[in-house]
C-alpha positions, -999 to 999 in steps of 0.1 A, spaced: 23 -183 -187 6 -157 -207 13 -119 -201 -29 -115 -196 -27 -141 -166 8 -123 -150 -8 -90 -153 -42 -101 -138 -19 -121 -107 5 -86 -103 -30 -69 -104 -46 -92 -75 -13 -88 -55 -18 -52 -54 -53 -55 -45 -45 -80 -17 -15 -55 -3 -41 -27 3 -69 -45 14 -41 -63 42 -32 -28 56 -62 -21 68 -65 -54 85 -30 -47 101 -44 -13 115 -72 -27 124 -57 -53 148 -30 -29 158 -55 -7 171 -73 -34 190 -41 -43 208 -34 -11 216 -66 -1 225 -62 30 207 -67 40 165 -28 34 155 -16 38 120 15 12 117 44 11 96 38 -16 80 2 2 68 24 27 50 47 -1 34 16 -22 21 0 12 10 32 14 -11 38 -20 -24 1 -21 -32 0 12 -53 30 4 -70 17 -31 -81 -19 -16 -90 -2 9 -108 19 -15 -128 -13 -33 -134 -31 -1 -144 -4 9 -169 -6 -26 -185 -44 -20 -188 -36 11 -206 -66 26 -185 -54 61 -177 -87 70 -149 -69 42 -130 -33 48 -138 -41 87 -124 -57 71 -93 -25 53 -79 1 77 -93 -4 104 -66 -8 79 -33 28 66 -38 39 102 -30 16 98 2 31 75 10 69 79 9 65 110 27 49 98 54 80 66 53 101 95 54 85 113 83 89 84 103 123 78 97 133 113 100 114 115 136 118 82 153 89 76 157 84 39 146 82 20 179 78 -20 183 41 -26 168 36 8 158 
């Protein structure tokens, strides 16, 4: 497989991780009957940022490259917040 179609499929895989987090808070919230932002939001907020990044880099396009490289840091913290202060519960 050509490195073009890899990089389009890593690219795609990031787009498909942060659209997805939205659709998990968004049906975590309707079970809950209250706006919840899951773990798994902030996982799939980092998984996708690193893979768009990746993609980004490949593109050599630096507007996008910029974009993702600050939300990773987001990210992490918040992981870190929630593992520092117990507060990831079942479903949340």
């Amino acid at each position: 497989m050509a490195w073009g179609k890899i990089w389009l499929i890593i690219g795609f895989l990031g787009q498909a991780a942060f659209s997805a987090r939205f659709l998990v808070q968004w049906l975590i919230s309707e079970y809950k009957k209250n706006s919840v932002i899951p773990v798994a939001f902030w996982w799939l907020s980092l998984i996708g940022s690193f893979l768009l990044l990746s993609y980004a880099i490949s593109r050599r396009d630096p507007v996008f490259i910029l974009g993702q490289s600050f939300g990773s840091i987001v990210y992490i913290r918040n992981l870190m917040l929630i593992k520092k202060n117990g507060t990831s519960k079942k479903l949340n």
